[in-house]
Biopython code that builds the backbone (N, CA, C, O; Angstrom):
import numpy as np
from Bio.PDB.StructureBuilder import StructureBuilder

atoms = [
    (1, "UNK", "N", (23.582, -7.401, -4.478)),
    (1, "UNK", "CA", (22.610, -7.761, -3.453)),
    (1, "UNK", "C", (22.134, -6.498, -2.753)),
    (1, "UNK", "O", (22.830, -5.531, -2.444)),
    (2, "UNK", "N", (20.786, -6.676, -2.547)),
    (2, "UNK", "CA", (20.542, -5.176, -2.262)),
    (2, "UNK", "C", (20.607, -5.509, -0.631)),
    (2, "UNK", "O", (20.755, -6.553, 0.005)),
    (3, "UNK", "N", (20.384, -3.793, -0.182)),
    (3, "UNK", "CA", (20.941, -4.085, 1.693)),
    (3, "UNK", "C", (18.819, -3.556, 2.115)),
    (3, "UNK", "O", (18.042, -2.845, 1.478)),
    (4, "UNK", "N", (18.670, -4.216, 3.212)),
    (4, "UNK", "CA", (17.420, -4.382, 3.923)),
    (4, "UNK", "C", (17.397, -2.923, 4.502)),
    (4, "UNK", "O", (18.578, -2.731, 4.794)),
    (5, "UNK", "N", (16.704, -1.806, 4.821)),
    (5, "UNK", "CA", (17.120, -0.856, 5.495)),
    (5, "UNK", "C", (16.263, -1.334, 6.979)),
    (5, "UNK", "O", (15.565, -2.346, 6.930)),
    (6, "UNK", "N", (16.335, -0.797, 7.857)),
    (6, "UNK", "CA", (16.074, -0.913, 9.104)),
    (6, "UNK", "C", (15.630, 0.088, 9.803)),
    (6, "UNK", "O", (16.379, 0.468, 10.703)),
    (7, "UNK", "N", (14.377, 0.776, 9.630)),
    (7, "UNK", "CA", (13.903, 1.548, 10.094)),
    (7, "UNK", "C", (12.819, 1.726, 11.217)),
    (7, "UNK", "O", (11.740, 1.134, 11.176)),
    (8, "UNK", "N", (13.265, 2.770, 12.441)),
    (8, "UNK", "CA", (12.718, 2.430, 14.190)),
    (8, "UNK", "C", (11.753, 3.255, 14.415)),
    (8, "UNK", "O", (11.840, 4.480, 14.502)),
    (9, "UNK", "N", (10.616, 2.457, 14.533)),
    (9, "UNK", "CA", (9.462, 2.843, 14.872)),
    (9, "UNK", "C", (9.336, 4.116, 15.925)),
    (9, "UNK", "O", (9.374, 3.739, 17.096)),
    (10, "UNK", "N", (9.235, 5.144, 15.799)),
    (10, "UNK", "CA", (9.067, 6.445, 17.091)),
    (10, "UNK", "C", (8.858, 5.765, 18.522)),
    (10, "UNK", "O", (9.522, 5.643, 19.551)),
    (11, "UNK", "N", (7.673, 5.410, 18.090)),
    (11, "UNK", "CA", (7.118, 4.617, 19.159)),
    (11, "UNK", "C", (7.892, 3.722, 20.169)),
    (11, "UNK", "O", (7.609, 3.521, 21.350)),
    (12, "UNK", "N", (8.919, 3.233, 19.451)),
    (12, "UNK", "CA", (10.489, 2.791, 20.237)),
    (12, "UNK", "C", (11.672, 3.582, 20.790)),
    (12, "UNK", "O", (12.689, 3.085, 21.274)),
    (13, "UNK", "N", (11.289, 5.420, 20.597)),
    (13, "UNK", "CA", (12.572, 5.877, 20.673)),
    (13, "UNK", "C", (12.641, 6.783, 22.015)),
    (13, "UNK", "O", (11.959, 7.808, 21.978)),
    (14, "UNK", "N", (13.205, 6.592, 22.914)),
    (14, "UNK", "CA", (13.380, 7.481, 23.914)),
    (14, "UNK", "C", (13.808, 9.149, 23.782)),
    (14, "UNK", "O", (14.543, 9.528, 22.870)),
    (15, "UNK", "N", (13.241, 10.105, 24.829)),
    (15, "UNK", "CA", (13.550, 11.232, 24.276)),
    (15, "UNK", "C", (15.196, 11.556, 24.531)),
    (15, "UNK", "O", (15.613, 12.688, 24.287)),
    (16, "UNK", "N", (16.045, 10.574, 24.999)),
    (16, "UNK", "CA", (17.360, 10.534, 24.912)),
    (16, "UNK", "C", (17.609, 11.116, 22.938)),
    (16, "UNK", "O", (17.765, 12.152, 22.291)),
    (17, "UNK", "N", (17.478, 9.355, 22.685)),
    (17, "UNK", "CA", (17.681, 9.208, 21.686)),
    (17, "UNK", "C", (17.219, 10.165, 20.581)),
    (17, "UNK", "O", (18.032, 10.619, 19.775)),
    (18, "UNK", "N", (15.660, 10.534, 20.533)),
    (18, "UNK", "CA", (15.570, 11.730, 19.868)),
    (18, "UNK", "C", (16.206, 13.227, 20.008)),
    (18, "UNK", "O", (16.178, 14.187, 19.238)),
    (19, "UNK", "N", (16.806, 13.041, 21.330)),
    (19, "UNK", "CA", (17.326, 14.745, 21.493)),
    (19, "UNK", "C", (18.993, 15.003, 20.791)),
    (19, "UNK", "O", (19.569, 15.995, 20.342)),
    (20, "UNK", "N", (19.395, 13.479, 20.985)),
    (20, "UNK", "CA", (21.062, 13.276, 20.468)),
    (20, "UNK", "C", (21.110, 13.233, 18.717)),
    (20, "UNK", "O", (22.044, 13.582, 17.996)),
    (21, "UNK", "N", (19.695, 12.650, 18.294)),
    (21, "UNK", "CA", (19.516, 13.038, 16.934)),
    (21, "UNK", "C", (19.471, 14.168, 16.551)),
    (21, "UNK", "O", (20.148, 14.565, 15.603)),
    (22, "UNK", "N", (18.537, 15.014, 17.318)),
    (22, "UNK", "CA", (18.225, 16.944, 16.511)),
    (22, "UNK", "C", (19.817, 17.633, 17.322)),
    (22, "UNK", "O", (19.989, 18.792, 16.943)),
    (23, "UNK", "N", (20.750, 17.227, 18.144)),
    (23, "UNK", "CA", (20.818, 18.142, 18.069)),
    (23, "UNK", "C", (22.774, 18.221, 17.406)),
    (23, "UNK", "O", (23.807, 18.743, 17.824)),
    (24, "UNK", "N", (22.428, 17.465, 16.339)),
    (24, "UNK", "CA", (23.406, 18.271, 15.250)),
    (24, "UNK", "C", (22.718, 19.225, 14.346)),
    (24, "UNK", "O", (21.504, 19.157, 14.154)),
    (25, "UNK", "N", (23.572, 20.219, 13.724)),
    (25, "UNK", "CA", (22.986, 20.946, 13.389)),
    (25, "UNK", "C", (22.988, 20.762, 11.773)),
    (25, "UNK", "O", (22.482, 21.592, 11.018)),
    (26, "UNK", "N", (23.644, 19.527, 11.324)),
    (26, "UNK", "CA", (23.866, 19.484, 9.650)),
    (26, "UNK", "C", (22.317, 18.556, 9.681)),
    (26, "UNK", "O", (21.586, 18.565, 8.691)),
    (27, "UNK", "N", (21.988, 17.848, 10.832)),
    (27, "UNK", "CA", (20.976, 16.534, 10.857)),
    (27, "UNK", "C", (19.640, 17.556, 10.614)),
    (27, "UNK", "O", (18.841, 17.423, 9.687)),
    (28, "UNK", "N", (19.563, 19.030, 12.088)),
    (28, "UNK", "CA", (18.417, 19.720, 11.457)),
    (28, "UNK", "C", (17.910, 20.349, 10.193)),
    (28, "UNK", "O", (16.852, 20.863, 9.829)),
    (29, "UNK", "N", (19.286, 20.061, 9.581)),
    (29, "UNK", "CA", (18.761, 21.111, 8.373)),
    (29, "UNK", "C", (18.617, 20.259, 7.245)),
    (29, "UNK", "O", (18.197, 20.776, 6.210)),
    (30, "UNK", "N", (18.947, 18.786, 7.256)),
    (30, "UNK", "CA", (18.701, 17.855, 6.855)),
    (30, "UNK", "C", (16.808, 17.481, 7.026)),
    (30, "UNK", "O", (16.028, 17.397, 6.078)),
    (31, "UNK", "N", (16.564, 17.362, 8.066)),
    (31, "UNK", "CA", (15.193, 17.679, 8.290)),
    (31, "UNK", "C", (14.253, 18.473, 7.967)),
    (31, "UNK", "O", (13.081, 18.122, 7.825)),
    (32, "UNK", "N", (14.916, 20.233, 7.743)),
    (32, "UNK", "CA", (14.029, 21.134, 7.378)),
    (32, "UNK", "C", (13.949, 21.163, 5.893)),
    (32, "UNK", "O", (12.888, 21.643, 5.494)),
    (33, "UNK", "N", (14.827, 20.761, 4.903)),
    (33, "UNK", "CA", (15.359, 20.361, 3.428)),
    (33, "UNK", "C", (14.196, 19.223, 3.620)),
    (33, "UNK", "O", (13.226, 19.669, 3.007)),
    (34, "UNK", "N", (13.971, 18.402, 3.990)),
    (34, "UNK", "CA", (12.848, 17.046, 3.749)),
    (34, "UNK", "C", (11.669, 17.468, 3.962)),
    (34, "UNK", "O", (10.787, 16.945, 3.280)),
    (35, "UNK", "N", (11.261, 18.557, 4.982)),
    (35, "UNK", "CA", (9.949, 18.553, 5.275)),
    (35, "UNK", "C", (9.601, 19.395, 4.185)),
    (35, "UNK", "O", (8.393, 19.188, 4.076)),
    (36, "UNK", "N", (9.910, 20.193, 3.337)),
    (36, "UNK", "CA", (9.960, 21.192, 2.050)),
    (36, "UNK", "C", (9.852, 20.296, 1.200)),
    (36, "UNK", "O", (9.941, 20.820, 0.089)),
    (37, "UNK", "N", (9.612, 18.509, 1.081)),
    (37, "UNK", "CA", (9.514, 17.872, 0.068)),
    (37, "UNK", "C", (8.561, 17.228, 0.261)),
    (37, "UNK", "O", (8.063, 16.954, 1.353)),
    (38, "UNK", "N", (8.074, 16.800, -1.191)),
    (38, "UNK", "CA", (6.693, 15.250, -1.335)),
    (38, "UNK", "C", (7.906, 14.068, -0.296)),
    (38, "UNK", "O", (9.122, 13.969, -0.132)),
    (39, "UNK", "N", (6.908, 13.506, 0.090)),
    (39, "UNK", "CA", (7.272, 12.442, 0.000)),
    (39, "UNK", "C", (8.003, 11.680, -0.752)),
    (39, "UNK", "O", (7.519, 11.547, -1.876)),
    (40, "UNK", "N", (9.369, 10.905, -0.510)),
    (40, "UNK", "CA", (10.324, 10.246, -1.191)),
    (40, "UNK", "C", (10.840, 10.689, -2.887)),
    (40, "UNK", "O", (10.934, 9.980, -3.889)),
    (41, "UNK", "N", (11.074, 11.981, -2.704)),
    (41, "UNK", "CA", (11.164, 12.971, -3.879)),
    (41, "UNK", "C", (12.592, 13.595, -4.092)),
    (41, "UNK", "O", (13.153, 14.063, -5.083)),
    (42, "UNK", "N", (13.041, 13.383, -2.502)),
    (42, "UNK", "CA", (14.808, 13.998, -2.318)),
    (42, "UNK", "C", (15.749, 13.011, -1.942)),
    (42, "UNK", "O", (15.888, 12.419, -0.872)),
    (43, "UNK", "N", (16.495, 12.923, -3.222)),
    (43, "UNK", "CA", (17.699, 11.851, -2.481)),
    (43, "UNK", "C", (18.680, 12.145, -1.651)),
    (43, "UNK", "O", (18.800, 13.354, -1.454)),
    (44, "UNK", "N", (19.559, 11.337, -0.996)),
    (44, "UNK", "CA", (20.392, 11.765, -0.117)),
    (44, "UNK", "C", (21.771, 12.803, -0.872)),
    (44, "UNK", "O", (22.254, 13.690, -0.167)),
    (45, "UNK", "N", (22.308, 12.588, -2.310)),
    (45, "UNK", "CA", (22.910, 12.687, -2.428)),
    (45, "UNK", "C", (22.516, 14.110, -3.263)),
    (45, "UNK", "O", (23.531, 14.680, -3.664)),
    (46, "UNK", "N", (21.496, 14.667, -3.541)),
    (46, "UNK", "CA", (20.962, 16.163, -3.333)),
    (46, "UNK", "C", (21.160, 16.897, -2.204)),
    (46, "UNK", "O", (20.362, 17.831, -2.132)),
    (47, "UNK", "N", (21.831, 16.833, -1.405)),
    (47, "UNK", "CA", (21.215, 18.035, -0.084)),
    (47, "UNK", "C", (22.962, 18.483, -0.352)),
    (47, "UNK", "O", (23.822, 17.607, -0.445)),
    (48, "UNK", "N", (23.213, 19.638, -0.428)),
    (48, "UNK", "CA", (24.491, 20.733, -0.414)),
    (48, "UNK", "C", (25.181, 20.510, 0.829)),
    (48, "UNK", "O", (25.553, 21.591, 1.285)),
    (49, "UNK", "N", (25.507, 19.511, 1.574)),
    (49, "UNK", "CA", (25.996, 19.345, 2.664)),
    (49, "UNK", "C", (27.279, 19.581, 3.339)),
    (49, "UNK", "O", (28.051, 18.641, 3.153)),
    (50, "UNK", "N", (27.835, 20.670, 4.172)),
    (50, "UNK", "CA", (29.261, 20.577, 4.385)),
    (50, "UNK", "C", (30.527, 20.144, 5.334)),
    (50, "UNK", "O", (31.530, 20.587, 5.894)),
    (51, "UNK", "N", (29.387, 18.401, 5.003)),
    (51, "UNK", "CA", (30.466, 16.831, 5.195)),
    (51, "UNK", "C", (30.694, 16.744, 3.927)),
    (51, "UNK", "O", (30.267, 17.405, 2.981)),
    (52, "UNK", "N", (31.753, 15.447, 4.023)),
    (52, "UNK", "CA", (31.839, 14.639, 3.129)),
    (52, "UNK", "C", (31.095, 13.415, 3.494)),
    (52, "UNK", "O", (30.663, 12.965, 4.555)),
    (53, "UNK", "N", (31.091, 13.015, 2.219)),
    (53, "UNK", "CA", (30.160, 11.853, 2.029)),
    (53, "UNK", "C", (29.798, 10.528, 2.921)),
    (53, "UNK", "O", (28.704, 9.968, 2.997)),
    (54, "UNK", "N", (30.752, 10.263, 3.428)),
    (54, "UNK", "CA", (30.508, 9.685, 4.349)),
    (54, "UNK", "C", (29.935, 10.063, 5.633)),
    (54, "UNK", "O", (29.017, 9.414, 6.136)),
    (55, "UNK", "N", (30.435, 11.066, 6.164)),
    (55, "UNK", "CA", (29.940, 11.850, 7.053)),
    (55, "UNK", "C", (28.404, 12.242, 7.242)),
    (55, "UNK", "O", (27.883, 12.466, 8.334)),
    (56, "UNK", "N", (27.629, 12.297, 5.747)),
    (56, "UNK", "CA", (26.594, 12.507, 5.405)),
    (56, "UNK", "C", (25.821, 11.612, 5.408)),
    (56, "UNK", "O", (24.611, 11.821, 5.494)),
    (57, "UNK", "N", (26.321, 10.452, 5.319)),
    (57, "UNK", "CA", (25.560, 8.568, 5.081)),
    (57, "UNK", "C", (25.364, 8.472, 6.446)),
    (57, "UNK", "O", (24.214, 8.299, 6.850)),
    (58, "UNK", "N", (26.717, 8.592, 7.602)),
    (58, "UNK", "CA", (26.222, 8.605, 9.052)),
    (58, "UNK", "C", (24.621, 9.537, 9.708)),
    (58, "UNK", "O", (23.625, 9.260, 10.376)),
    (59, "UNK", "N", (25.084, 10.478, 9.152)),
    (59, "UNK", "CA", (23.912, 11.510, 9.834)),
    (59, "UNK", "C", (22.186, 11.213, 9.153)),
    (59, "UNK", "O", (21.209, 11.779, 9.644)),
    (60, "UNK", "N", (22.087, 10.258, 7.995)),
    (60, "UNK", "CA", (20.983, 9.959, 7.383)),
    (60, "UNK", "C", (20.600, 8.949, 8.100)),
    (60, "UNK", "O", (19.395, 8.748, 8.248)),
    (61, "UNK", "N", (22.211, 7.539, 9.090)),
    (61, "UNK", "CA", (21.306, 6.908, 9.404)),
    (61, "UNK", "C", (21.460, 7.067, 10.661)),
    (61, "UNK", "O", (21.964, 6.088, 11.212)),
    (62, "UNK", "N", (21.167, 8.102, 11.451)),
    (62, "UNK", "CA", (21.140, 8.630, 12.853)),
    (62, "UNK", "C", (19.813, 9.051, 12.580)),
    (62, "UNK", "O", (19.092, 8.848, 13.557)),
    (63, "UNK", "N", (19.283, 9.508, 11.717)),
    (63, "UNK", "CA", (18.019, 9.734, 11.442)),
    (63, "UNK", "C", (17.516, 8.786, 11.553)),
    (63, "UNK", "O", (16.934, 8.356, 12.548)),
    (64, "UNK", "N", (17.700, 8.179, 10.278)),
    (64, "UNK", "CA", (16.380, 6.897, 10.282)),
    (64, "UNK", "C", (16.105, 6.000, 11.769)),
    (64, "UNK", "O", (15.067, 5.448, 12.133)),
    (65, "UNK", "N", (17.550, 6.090, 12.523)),
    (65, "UNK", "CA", (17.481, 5.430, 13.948)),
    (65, "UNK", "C", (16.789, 5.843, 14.970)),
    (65, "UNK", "O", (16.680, 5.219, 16.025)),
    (66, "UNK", "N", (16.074, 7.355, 14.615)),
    (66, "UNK", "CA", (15.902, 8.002, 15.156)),
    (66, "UNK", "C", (14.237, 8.186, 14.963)),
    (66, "UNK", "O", (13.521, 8.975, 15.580)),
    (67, "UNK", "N", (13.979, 7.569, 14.297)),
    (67, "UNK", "CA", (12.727, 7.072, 13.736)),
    (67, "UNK", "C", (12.231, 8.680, 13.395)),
    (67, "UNK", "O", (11.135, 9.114, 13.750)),
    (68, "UNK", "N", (12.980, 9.266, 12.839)),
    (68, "UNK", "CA", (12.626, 10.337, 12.041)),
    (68, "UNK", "C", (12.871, 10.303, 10.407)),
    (68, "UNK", "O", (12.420, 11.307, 9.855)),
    (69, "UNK", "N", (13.276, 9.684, 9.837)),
    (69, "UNK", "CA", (13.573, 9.610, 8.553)),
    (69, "UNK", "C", (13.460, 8.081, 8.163)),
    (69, "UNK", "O", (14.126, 7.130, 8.574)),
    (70, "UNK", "N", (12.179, 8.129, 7.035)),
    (70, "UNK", "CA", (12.032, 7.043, 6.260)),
    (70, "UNK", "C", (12.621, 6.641, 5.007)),
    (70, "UNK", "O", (12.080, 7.349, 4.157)),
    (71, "UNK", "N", (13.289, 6.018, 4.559)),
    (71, "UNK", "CA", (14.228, 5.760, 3.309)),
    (71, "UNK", "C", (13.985, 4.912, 2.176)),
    (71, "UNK", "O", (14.460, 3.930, 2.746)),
    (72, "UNK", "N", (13.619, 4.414, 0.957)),
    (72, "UNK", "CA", (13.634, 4.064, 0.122)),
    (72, "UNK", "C", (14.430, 4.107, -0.810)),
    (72, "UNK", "O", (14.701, 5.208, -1.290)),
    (73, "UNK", "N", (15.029, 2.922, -1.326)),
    (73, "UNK", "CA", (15.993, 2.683, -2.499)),
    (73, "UNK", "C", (15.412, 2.658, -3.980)),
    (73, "UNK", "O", (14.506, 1.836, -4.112)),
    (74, "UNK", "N", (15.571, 3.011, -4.538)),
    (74, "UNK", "CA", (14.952, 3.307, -5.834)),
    (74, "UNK", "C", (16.139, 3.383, -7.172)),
    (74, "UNK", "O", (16.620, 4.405, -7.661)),
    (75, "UNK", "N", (16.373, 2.138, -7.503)),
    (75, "UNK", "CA", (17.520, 1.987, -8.372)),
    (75, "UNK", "C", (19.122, 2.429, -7.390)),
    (75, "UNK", "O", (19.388, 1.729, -6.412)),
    (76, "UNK", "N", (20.068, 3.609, -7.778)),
    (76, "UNK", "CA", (21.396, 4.086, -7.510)),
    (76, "UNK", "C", (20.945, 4.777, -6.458)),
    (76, "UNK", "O", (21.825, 4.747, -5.598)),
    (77, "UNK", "N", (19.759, 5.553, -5.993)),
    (77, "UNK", "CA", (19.805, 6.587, -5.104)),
    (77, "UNK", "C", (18.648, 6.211, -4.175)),
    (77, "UNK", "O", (17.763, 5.501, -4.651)),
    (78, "UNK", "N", (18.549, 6.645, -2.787)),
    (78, "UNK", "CA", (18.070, 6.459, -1.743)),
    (78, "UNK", "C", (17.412, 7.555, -1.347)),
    (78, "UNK", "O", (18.128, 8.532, -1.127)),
    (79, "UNK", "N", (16.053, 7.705, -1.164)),
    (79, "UNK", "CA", (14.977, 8.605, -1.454)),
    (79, "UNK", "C", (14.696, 9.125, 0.424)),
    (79, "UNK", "O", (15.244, 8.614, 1.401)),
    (80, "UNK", "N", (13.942, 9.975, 0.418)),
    (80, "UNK", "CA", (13.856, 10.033, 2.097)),
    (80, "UNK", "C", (12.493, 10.743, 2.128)),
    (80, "UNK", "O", (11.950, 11.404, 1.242)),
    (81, "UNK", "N", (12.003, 10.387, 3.589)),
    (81, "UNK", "CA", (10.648, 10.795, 3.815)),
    (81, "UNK", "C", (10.853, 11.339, 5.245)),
    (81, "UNK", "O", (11.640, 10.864, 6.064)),
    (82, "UNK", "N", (9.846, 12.651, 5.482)),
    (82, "UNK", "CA", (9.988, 12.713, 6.955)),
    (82, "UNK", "C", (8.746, 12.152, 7.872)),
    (82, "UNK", "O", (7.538, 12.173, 7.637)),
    (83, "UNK", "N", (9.315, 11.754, 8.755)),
    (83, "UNK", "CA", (8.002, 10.675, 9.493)),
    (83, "UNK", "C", (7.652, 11.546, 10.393)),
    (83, "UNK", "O", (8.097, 11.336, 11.521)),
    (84, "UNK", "N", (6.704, 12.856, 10.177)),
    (84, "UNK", "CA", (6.375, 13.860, 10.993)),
    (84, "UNK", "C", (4.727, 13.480, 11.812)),
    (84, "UNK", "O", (4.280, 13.920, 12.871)),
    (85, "UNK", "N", (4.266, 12.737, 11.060)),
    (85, "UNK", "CA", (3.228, 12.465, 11.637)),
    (85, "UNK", "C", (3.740, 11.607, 12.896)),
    (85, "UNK", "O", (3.963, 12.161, 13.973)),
    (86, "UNK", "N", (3.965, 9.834, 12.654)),
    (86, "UNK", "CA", (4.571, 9.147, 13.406)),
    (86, "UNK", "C", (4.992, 9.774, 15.044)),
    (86, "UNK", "O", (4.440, 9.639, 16.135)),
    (87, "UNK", "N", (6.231, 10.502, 14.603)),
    (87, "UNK", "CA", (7.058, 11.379, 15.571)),
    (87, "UNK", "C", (6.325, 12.495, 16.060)),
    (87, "UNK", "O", (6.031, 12.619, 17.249)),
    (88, "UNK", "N", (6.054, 13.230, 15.258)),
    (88, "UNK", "CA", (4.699, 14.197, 16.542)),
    (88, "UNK", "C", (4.138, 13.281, 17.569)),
    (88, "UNK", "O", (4.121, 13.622, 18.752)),
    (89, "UNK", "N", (3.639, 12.039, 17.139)),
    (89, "UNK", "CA", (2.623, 11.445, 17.522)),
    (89, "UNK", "C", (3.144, 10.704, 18.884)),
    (89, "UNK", "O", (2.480, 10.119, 19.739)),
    (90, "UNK", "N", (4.772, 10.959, 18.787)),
    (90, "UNK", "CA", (5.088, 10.426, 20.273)),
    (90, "UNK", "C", (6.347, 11.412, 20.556)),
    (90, "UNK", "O", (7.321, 10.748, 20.914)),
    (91, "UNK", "N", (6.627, 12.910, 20.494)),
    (91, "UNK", "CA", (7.056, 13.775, 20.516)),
    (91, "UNK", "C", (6.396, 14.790, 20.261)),
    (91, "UNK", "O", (6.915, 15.454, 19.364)),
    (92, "UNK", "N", (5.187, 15.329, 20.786)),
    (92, "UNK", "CA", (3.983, 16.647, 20.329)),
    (92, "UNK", "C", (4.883, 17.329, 20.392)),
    (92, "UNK", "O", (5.672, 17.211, 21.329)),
    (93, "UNK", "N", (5.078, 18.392, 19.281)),
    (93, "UNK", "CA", (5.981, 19.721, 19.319)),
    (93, "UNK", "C", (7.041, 19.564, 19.082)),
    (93, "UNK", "O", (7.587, 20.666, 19.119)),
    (94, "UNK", "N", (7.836, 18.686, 18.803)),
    (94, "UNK", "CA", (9.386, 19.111, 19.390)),
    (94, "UNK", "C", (9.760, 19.209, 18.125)),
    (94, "UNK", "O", (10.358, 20.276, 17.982)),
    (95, "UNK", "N", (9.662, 18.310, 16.643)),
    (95, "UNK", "CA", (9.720, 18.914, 15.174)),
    (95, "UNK", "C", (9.294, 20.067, 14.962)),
    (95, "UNK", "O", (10.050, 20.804, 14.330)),
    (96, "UNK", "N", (8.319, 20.469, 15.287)),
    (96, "UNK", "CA", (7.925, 21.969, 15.309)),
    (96, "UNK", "C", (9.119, 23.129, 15.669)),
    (96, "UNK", "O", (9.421, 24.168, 15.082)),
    (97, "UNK", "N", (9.543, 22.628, 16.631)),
    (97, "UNK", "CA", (10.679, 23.523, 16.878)),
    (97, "UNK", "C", (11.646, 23.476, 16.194)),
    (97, "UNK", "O", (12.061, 24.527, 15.705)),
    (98, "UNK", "N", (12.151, 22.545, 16.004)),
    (98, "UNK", "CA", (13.240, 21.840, 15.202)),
    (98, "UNK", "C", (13.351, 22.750, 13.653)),
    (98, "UNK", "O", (14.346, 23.375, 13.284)),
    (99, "UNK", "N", (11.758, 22.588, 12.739)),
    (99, "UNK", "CA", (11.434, 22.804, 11.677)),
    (99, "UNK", "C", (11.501, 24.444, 11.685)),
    (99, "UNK", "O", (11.705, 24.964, 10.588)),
    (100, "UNK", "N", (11.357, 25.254, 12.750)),
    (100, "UNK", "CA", (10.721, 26.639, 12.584)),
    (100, "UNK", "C", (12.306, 27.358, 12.853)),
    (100, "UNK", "O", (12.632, 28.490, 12.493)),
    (101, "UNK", "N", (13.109, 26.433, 13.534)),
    (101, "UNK", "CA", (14.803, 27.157, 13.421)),
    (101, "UNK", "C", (15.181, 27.951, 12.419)),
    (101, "UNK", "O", (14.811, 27.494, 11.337)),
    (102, "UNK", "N", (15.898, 29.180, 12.322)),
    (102, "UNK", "CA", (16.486, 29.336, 11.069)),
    (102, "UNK", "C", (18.161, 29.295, 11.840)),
    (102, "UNK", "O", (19.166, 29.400, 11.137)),
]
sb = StructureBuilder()
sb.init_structure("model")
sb.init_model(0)
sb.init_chain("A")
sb.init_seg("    ")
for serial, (resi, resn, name, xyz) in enumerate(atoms, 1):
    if name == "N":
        sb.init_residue(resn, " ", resi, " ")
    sb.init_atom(name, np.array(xyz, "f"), 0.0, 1.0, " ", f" {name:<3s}", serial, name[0])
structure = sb.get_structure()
């Protein structure tokens, strides 16, 4: 049975909630790894991450809660998009910063 994903509109997210999302630092670089991609082109289980796996499933869906990361299932693996437009669009700038970190 497949699972529904549940993904939160920006437009719903307080800048609480967006600031407790960016500011891990495995989540930003999770972000800057997505924005370097097409659209729904990188699965989750591509990114060199140093969690373990589970650890890594949490921080994807702190994203998506975060109405920064869009997700698609596509057979075994779960694809991701960054919702930069969206989120600019009720956060001007603050991906910008996020993205330009090294």
């Amino acid at each position: 049975m497949a699972r529904t994903l549940v993904h939160t509109d920006p437009a719903d997210v307080t800048l609480q909630q967006a600031l407790e999302a960016l500011s891990d630092p495995v989540r930003r670089s999770i972000l800057r790894e997505v924005s370097g991609e097409p659209d729904f082109t990188r699965a989750c289980g591509t990114f060199d991450l140093p969690v373990s796996k589970a650890t890594a499933s949490h921080h994807f869906t702190v994203l998506r809660a975060a109405g920064l990361l869009e997700q698609l299932d596509r057979g075994p693996r779960r694809y991701n998009r960054l919702r930069r437009a969206e989120f600019d669009a009720r956060f001007p700038g603050l991906l910008d910063l996020v993205l330009a970190e090294d």
